[in-house]
N, C-alpha and C positions, 0 to 999 in steps of 0.2 A: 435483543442485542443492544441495547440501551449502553451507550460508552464505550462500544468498540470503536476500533483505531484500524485506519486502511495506514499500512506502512510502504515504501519503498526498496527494495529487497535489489542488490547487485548479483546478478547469475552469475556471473565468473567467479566472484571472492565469495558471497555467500553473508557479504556486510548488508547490515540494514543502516538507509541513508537517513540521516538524524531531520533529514528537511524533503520533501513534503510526508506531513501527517495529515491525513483527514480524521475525523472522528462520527461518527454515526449517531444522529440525536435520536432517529425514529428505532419504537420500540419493537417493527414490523418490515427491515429496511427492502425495498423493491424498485425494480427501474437501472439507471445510472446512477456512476457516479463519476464528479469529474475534477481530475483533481489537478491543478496548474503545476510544473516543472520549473523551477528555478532554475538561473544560468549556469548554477553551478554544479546539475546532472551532466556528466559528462556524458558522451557518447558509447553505446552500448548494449548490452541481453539485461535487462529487467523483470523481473514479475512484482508485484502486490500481493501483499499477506497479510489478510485478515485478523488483527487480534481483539478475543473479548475483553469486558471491561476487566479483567482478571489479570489480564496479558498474558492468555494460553489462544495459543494457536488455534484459527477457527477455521480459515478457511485460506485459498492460494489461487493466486490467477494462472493464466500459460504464460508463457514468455514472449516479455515483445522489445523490441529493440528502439531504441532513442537515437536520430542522428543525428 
């Protein structure tokens, strides 16, 4: 999984947020991961979505909320 992308995903609208992206260097990735929030996540239902270096859909967190 060499160059996948952790995205930001808004649950209510279904917008993926342009800021924060993490990127996955390890080609085995395992453990956490942790990604800082900018002040400009509003408050809100989120999950994270997985995409490979291709930019197809890998994988999806649960949903968690930002307040």
């Amino acid at each position: 999984m060499i160059g996948a992308k952790v995205v930001l995903v808004n649950q209510t609208s279904g917008q993926q947020l342009p800021d924060p992206v993490a990127t996955i260097a390890s080609p085995a990735p395992n453990g956490s991961l942790r990604i800082g929030l900018p002040d400009t996540v509003k408050p809100g239902a989120y999950f994270l979505k997985a995409l490979n270096a291709h930019g197809d859909y890998a994988a999806q967190s649960v949903e968690f909320y930002v307040d």
